[in-house]
C-alpha positions as a Markdown table, in Angstrom:
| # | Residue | x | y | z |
|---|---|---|---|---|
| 1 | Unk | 0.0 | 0.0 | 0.0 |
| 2 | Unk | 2.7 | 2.0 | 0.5 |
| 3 | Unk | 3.6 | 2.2 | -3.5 |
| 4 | Unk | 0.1 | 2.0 | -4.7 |
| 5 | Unk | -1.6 | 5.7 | -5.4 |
| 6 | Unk | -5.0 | 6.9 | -4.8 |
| 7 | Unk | -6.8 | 10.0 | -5.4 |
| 8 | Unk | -4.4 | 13.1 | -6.0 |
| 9 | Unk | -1.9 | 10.2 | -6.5 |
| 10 | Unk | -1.4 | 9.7 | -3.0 |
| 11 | Unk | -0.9 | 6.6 | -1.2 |
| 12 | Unk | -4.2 | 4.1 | -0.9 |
| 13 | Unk | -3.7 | 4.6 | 3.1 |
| 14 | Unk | -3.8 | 8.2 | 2.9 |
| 15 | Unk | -7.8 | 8.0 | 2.3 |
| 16 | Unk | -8.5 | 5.7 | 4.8 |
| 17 | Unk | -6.2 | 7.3 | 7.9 |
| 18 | Unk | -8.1 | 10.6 | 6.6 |
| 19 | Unk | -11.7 | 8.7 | 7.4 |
| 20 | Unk | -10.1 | 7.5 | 11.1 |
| 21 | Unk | -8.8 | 10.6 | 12.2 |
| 22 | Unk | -12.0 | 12.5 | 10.3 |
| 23 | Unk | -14.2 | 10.4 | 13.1 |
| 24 | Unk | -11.9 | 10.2 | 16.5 |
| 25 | Unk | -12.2 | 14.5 | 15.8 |
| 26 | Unk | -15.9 | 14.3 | 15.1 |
| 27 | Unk | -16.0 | 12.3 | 18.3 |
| 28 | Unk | -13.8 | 15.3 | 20.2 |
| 29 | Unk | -15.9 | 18.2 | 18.6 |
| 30 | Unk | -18.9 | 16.7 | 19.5 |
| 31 | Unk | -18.7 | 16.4 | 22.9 |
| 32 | Unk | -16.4 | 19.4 | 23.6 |
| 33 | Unk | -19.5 | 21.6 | 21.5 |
| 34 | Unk | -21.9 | 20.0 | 24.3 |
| 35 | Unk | -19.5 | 19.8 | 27.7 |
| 36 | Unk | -20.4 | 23.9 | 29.4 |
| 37 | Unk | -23.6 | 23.8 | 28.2 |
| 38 | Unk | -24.8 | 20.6 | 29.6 |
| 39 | Unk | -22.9 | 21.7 | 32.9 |
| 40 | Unk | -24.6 | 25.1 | 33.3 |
| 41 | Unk | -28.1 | 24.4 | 31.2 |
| 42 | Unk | -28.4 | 20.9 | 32.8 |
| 43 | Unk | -26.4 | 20.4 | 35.7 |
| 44 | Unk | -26.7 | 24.0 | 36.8 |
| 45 | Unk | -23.2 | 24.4 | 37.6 |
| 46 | Unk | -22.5 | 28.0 | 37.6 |
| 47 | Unk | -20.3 | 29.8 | 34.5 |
| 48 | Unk | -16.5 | 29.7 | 36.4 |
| 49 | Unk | -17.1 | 26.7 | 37.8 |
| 50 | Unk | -18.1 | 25.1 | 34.0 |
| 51 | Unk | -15.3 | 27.0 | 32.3 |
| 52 | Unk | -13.3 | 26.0 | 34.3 |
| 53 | Unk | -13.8 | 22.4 | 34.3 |
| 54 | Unk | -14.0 | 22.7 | 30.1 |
| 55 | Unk | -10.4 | 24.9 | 30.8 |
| 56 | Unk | -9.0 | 21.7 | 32.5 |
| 57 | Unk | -10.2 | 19.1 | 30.3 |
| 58 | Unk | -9.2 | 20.3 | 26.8 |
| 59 | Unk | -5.6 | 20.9 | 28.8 |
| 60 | Unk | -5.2 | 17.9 | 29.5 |
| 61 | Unk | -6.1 | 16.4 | 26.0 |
| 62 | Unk | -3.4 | 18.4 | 24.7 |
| 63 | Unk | -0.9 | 17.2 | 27.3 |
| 64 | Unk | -1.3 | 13.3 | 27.4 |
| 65 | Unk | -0.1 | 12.7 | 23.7 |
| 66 | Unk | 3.3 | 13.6 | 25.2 |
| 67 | Unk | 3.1 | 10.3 | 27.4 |
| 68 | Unk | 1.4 | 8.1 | 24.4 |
| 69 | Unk | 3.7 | 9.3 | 22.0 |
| 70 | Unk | 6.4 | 8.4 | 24.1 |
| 71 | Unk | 4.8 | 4.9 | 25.4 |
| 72 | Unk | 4.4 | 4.1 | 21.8 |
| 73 | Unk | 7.7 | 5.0 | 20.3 |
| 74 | Unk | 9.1 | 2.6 | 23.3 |
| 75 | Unk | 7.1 | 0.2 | 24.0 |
| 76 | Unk | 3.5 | -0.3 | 22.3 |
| 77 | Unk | 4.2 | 1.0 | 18.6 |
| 78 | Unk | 2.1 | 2.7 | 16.6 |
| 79 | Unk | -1.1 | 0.1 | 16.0 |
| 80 | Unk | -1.2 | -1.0 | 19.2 |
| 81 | Unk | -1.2 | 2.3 | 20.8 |
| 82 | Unk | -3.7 | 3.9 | 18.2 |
| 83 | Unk | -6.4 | 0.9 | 19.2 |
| 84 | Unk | -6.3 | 1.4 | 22.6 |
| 85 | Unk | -6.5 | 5.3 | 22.1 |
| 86 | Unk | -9.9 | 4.5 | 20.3 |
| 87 | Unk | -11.1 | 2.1 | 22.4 |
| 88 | Unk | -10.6 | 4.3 | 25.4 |
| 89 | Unk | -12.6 | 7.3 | 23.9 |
| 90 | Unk | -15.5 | 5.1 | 22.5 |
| 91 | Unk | -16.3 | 3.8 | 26.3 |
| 92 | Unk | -15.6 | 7.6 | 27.6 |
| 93 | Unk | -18.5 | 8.8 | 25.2 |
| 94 | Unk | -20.3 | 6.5 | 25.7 |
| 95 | Unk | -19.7 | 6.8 | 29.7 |
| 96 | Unk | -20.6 | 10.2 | 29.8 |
| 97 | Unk | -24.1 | 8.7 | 28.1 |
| 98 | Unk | -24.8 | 7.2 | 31.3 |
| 99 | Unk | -26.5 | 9.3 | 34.1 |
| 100 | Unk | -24.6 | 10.1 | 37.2 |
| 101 | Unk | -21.6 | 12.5 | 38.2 |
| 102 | Unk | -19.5 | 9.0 | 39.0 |
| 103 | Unk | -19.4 | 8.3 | 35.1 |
| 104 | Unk | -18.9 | 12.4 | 34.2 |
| 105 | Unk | -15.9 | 12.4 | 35.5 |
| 106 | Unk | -14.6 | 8.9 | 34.6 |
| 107 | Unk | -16.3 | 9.7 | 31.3 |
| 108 | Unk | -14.5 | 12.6 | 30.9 |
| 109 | Unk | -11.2 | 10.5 | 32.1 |
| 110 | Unk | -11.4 | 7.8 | 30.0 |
| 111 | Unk | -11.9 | 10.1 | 26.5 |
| 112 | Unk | -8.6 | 12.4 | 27.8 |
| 113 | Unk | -6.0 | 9.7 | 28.3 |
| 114 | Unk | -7.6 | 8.1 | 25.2 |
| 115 | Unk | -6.6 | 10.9 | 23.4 |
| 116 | Unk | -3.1 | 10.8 | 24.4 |
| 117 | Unk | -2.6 | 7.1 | 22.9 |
| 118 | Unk | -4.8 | 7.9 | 20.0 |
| 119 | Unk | -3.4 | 11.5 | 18.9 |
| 120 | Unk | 0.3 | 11.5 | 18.5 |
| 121 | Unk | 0.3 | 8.3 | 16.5 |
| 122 | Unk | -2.7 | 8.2 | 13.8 |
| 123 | Unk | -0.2 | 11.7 | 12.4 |
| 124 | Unk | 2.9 | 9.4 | 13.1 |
| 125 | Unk | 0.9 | 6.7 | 10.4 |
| 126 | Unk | 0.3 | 9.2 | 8.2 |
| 127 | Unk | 4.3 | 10.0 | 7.7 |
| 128 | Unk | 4.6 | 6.3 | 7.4 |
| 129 | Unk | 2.9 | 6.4 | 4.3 |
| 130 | Unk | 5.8 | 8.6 | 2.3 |
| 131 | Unk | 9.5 | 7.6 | 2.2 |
| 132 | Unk | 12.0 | 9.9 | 3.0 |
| 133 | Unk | 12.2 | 13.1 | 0.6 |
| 134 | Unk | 8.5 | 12.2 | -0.6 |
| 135 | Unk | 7.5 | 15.9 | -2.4 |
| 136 | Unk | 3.8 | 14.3 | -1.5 |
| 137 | Unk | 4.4 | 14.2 | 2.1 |
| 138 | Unk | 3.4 | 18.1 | 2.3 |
| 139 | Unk | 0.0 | 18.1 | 0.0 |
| 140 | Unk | -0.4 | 14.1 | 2.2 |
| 141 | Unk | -0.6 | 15.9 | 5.6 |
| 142 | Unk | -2.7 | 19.1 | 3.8 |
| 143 | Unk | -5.7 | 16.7 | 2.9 |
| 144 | Unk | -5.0 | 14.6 | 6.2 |
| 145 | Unk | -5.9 | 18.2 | 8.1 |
| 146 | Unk | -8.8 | 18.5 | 5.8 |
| 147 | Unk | -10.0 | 15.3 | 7.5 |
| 148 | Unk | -9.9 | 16.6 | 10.4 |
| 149 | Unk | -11.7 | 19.7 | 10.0 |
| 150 | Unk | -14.3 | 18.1 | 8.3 |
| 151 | Unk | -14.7 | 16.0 | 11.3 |
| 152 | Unk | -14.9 | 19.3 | 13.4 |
| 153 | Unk | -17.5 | 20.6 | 11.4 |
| 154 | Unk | -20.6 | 17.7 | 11.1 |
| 155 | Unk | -19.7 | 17.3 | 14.8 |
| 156 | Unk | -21.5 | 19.9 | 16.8 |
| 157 | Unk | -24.4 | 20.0 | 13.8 |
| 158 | Unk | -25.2 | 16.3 | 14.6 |
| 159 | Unk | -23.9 | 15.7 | 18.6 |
| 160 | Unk | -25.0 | 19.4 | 19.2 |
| 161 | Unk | -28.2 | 18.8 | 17.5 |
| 162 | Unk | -29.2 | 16.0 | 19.6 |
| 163 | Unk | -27.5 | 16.6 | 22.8 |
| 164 | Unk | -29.6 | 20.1 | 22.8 |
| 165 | Unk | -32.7 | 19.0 | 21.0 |
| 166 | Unk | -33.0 | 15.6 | 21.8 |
| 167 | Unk | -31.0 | 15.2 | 25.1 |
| 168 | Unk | -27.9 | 15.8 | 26.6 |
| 169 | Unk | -26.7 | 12.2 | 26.8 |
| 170 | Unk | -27.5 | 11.1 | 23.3 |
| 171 | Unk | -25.2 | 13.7 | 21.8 |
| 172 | Unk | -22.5 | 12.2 | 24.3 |
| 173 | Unk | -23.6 | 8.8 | 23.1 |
| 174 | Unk | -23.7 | 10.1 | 19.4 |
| 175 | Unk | -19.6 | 11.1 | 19.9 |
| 176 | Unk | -19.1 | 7.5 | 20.8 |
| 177 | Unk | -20.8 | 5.9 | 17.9 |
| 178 | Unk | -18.7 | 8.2 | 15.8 |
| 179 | Unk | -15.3 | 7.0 | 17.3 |
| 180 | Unk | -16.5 | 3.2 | 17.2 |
| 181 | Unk | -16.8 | 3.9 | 13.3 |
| 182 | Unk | -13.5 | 5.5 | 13.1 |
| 183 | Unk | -11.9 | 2.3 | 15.0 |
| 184 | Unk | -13.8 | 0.2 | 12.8 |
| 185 | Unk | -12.0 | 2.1 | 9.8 |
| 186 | Unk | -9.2 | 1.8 | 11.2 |
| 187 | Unk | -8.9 | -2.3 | 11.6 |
| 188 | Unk | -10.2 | -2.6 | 8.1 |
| 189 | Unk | -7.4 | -0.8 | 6.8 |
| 190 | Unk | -4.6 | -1.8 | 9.1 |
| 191 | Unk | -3.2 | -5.2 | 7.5 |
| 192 | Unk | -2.9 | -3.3 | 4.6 |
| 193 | Unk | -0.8 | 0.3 | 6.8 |
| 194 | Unk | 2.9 | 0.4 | 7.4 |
| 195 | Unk | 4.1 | -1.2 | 10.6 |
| 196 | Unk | 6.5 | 1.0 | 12.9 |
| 197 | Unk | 8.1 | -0.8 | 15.9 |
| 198 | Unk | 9.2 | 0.8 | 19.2 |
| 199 | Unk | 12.7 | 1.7 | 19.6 |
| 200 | Unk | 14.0 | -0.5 | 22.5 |
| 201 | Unk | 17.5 | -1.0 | 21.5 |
| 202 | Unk | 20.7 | 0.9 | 21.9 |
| 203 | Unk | 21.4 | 3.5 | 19.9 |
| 204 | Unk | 23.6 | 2.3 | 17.0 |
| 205 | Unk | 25.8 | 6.0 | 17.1 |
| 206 | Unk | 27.0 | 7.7 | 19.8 |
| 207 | Unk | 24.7 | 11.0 | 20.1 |
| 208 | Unk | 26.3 | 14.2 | 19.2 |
| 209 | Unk | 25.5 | 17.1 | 21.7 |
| 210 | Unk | 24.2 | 19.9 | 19.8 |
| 211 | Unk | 26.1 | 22.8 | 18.2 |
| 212 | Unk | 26.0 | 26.9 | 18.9 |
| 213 | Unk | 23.1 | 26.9 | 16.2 |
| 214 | Unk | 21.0 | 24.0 | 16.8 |
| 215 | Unk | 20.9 | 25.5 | 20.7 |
| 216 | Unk | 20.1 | 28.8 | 19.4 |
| 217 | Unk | 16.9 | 27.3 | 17.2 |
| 218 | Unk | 15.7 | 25.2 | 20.3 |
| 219 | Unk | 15.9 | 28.6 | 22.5 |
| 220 | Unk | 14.2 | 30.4 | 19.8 |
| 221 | Unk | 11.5 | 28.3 | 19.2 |
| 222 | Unk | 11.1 | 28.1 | 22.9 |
| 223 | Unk | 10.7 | 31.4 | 23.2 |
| 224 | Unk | 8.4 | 31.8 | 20.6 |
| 225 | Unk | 6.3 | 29.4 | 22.5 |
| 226 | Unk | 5.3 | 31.7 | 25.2 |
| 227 | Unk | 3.4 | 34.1 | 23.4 |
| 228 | Unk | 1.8 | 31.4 | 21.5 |
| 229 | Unk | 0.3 | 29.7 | 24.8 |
| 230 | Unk | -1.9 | 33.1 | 25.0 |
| 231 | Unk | -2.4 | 32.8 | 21.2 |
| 232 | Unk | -4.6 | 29.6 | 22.2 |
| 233 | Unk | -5.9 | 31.0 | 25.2 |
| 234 | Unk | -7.7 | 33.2 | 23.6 |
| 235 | Unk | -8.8 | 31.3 | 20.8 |
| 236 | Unk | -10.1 | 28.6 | 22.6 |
| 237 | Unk | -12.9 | 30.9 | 24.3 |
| 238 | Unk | -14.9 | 29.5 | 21.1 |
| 239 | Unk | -15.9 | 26.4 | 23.0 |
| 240 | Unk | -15.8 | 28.2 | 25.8 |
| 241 | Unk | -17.6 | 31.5 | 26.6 |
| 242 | Unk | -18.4 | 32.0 | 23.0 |
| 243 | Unk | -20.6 | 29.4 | 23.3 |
| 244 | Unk | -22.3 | 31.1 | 26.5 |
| 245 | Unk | -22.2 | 33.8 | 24.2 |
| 246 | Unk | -24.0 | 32.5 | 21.6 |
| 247 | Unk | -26.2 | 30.7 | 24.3 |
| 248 | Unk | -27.9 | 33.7 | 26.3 |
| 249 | Unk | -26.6 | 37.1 | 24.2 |
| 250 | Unk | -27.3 | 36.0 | 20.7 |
| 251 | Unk | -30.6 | 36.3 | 18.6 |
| 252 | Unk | -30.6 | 33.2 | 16.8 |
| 253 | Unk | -33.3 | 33.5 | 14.7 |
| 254 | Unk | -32.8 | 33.2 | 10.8 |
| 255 | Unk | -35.4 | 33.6 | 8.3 |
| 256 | Unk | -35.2 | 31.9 | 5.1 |
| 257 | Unk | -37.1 | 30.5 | 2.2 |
| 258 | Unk | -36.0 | 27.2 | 2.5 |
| 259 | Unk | -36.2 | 27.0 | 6.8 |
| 260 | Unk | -37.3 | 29.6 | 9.4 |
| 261 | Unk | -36.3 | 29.1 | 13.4 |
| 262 | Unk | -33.6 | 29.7 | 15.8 |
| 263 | Unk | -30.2 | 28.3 | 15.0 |
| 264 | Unk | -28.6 | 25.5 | 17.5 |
| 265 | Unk | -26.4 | 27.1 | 19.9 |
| 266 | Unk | -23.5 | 24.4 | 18.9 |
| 267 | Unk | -23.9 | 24.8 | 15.2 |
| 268 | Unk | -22.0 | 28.0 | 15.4 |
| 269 | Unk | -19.0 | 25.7 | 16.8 |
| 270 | Unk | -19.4 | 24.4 | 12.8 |
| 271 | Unk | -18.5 | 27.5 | 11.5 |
| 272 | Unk | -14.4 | 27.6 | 12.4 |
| 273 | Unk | -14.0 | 24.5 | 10.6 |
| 274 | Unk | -16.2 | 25.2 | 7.7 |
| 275 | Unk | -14.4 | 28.1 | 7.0 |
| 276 | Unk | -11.2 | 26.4 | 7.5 |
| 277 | Unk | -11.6 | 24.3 | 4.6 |
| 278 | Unk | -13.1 | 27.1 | 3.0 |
| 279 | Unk | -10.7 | 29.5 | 3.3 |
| 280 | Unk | -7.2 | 27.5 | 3.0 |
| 281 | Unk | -7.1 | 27.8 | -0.6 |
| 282 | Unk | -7.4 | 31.7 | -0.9 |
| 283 | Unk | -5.1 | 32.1 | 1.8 |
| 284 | Unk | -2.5 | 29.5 | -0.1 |
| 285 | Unk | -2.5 | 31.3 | -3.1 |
| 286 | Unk | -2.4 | 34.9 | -1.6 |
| 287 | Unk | 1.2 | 33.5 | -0.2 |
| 288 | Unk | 2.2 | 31.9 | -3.2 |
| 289 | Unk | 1.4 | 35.3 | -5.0 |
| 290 | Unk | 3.4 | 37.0 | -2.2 |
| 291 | Unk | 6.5 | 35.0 | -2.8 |
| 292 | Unk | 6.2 | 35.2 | -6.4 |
| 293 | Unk | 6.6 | 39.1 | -5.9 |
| 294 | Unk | 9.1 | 38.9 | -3.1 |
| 295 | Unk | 6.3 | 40.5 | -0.3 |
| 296 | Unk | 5.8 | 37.4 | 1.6 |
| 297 | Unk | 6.1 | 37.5 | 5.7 |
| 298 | Unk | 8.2 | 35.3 | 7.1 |
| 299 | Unk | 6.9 | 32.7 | 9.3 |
| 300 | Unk | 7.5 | 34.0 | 12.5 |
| 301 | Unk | 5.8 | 37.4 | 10.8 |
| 302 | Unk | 2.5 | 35.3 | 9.7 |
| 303 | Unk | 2.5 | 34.0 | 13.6 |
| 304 | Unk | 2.1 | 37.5 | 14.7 |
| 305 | Unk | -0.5 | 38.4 | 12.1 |
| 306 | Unk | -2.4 | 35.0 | 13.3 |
| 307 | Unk | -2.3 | 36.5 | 17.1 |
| 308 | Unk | -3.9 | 40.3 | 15.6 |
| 309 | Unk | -6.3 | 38.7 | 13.7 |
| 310 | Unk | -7.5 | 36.9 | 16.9 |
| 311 | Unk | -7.7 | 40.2 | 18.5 |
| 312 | Unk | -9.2 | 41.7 | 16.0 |
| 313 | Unk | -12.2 | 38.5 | 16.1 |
| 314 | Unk | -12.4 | 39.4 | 19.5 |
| 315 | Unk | -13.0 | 43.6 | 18.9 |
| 316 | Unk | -15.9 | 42.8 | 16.8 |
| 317 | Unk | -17.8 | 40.8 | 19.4 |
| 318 | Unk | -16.9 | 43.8 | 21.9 |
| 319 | Unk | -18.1 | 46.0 | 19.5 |
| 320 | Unk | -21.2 | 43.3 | 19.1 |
| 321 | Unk | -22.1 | 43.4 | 22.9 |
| 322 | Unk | -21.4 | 47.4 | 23.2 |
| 323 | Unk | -24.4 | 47.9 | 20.3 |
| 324 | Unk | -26.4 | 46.1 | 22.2 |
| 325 | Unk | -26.6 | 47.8 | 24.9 |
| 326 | Unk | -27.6 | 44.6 | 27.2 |
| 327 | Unk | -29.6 | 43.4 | 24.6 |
| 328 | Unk | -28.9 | 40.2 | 21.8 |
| 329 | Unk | -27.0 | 41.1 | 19.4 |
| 330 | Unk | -27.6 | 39.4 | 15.5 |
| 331 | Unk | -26.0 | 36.5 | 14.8 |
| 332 | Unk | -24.3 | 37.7 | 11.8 |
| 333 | Unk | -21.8 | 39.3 | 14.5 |
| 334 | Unk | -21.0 | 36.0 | 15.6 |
| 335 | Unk | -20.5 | 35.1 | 11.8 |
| 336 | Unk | -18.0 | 37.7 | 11.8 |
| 337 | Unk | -15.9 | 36.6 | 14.8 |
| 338 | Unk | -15.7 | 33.6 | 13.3 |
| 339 | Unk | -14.3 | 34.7 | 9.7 |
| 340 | Unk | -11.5 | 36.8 | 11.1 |
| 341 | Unk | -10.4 | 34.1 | 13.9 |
| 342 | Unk | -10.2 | 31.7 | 11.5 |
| 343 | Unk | -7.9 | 33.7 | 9.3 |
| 344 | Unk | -6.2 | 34.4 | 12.1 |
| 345 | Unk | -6.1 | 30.6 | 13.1 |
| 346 | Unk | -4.5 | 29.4 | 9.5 |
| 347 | Unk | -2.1 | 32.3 | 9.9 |
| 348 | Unk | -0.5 | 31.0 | 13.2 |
| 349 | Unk | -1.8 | 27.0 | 13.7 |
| 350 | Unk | -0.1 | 25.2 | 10.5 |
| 351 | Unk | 2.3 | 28.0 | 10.3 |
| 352 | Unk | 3.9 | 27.2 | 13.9 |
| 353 | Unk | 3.9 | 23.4 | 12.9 |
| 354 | Unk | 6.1 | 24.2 | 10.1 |
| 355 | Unk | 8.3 | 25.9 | 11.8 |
| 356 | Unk | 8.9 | 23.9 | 13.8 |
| 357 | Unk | 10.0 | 20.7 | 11.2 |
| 358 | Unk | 12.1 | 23.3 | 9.5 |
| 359 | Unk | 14.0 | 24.9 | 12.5 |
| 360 | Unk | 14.6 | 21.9 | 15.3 |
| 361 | Unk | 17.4 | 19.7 | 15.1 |
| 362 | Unk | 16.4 | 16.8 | 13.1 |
| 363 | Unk | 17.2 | 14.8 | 17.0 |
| 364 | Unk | 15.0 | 16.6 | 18.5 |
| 365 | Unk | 12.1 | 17.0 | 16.4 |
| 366 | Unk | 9.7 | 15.1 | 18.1 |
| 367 | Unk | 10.8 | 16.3 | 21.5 |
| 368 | Unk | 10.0 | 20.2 | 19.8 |
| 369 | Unk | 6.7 | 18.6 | 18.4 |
| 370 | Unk | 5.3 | 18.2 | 22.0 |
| 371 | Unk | 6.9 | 21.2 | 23.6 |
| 372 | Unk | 4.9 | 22.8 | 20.9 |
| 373 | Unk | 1.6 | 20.7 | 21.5 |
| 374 | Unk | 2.5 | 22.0 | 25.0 |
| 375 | Unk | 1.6 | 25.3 | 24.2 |
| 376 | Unk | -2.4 | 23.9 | 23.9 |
| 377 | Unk | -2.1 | 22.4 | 27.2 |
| 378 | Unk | -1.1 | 25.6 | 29.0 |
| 379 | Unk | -3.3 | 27.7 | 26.1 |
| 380 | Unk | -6.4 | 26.0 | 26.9 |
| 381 | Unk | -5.0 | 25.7 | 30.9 |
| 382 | Unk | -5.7 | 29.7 | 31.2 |
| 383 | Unk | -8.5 | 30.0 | 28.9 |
| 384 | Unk | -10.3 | 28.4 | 31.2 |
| 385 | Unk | -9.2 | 30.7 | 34.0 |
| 386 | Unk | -10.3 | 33.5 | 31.5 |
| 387 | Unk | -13.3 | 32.0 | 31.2 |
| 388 | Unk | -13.8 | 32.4 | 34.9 |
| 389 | Unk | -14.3 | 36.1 | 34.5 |
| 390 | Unk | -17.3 | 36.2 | 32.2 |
| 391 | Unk | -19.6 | 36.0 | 34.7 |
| 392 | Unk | -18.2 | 39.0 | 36.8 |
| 393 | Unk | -17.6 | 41.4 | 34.0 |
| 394 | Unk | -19.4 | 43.4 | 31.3 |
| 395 | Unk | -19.6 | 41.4 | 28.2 |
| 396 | Unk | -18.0 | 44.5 | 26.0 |
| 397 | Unk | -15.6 | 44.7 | 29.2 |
| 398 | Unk | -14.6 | 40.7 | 28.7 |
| 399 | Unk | -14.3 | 40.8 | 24.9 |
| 400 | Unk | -12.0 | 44.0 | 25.1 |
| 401 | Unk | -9.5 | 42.1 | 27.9 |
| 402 | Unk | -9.5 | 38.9 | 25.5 |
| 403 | Unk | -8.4 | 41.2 | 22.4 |
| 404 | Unk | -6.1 | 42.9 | 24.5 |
| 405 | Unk | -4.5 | 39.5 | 25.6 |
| 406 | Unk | -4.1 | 38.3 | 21.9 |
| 407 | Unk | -2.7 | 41.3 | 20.9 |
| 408 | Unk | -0.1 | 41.5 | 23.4 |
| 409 | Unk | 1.0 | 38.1 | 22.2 |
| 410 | Unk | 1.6 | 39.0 | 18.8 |
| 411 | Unk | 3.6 | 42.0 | 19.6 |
| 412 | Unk | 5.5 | 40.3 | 21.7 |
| 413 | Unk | 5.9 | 37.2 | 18.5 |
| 414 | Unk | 6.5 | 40.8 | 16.3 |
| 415 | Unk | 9.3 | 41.6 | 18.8 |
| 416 | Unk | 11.3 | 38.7 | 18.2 |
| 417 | Unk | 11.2 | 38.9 | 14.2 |
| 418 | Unk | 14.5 | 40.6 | 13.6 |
| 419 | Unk | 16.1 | 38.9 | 16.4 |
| 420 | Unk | 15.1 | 35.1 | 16.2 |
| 421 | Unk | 16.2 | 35.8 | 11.9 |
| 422 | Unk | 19.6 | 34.6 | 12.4 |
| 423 | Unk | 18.7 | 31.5 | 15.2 |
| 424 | Unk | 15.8 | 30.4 | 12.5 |
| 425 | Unk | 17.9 | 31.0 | 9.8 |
| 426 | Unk | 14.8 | 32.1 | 7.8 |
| 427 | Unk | 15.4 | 34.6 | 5.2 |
């Protein structure tokens, strides 16, 4: 399988990890679109104390596939690792189906350290599929992100649909059935996947310790990793408050020739990843147009642009809640937010990734990879405390310190443009 090409002439396993990892995201999105309002709509937990708790669980799922990357490389391997991952976050969905605050929490357990077995090694499959030097391997992991954005998007329409139409626990159960399908997929397809075996043997060389340069790019891209934890902590109030947001101070109602009502509150968690997808292409070719003439940024330049635009998403929605005036404001503010965050989004996200393959010692790449991933762990860590304050303040007042935040971070990334140049060795 590793020879034989598929659609866009990629390899036949491309399709089939992009249908796994399409599902295991649709079962995250789902549930994550559902988790503060079922705490404060039908546990009646109040707004910190949900925030919170949705602060400290998307953390965490961004800090165990440190572990299960490691435990895989080591000692599970890839397959092994990647079943248990789904396994794991099927029964958590399916947990949280069940009634009681016993299986919540164990629920919510079982889907996080799930994650970390099941993350860092369906990406790890997808490099499989490419030898070394593959020119594929780019435009490979560019339709493998489509996969999961697509995921991200039917999620909250069909888990949110139910779990706020239907009942709570059925679009819980509904995030389960979507990661047994994705685990299914996924043990079709594996006889015919690359294998990868863990690493437990000696090293065949002695390791080199790393040169003047390669410590200067490890500091740099450390550094640049600061800022970039505010970066998601701020633009992962969309699950968050947004959603509150959307929840009590939007007017929902759409009238159109084809269907009249109120829009789901978790359909507008559809919207970032539609316009992901949607939007990739334009912004693609206004780079390659920008090379082509000599005008484009430089990465750590795009990364600061990613942290404005955030700011920026976050000035309209102060500018939403100040017009008003204690009132709902129309949902095509909210359609707004969304289109310049997610600009902002493919300006930073991918961007940051690629730095990071280019830059880190070719050693220490994976190590870099989860410092990186780190940044979502400690991003989504203080978004949550953020989240703590919505109650307490104005809403214009809340916006305005969340753009404030953002912005700081990118002119903090723009400070470090000339001198981080020479330790990326960008041009």
């Amino acid at each position: 399988m590793r020879d034989e090409k598929t659609l866009f002439g990629h390899p036949a396993g491309l399709s089939l990890l992009f249908l796994v990892e399409m599902w295991e995201r649709f079962s995250y999105y789902g549930m994550r679109a559902l988790l503060v309002l079922y705490l404060v709509n039908a546990l009646k937990w109040d707004t910190a104390r949900a925030t919170n708790l949705y602060g400290t669980y998307t953390s965490l799922a961004y800090l165990t596939p440190l572990f299960g990357g490691y435990l895989a490389d080591r000692f599970l391997a890839t397959r092994r690792s990647l079943v248990i991952g789904g396994v794991l976050i099927a029964l958590g969905h399916f947990t949280l189906a069940a009634q009681g605050m016993v299986t919540f929490y164990l629920g919510l357990a079982l889907v996080i350290i799930g994650t970390g077995f099941f993350k860092p090694n369906v990406s790890t499959m997808v490099g499989q599929l490419y030898p070394e030097g593959d020119p594929r391997r780019d435009g490979g992991f560019t339709l493998f992100y489509m996969g999961i954005n697509l995921g991200a998007f039917i999620a909250p329409l069909i888990c949110g649909y139910l779990g706020e139409r239907v009942g709570w626990h059925y679009g819980f159960g509904a995030a389960g059935v979507g990661m047994t399908i994705g685990l299914a997929i996924y043990l079709y397809a594996a006889p015919a996947l690359p294998r990868y075996e863990p690493a437990q043997r000696a090293l065949a060389t002695e390791q080199k310790k790393f040169d003047r340069d390669e410590w200067r790019a490890l500091g740099a891209l450390i550094l640049l990793a600061l800022p970039v934890t505010f970066f998601w902590a701020t633009y992962e109030q969309q699950g968050n408050t947004i959603a509150l947001w959307a929840d009590g101070y939007t007017d929902r109602t759409i009238n159109l020739i084809v269907w009249s009502g109120q829009i789901p509150v978790t359909w507008f968690q559809a919207f970032n990843p539609f316009m992901i997808f949607a939007f990739t292409p334009f912004i693609l070719a206004l780079w390659k147009r920008q090379e082509e003439t000599g005008r484009e940024p430089s990465t750590v330049m795009k990364m600061a642009f990613g942290c404005f635009g955030v700011a920026a998403a976050y000035l309209i929605l102060a500018a939403a809640a100040f017009s008003a005036g204690g009132g709902k404001a129309s949902w095509l503010w909210l359609t707004a937010y969304f289109v310049v965050l997610t600009i902002g989004e493919l300006y930073l996200s991918p961007v940051g990734l690629s730095l990071v393959t280019k830059v880190a010692p070719a050693r220490a790449v994976s190590m870099m990879m989860g410092v990186w991933l780190a940044t979502s762990f400690t991003g989504n860590f203080i978004g949550g405390y953020l989240g703590s304050f919505w109650s307490s303040m104005a809403k214009d007042s809340f916006f305005m310190m969340i753009a404030v935040i953002a912005a700081l971070a990118g002119l903090v990334i723009l400070a470090f443009v000339r001198p981080l140049k020479p330790m990326l060795r960008e041009s």
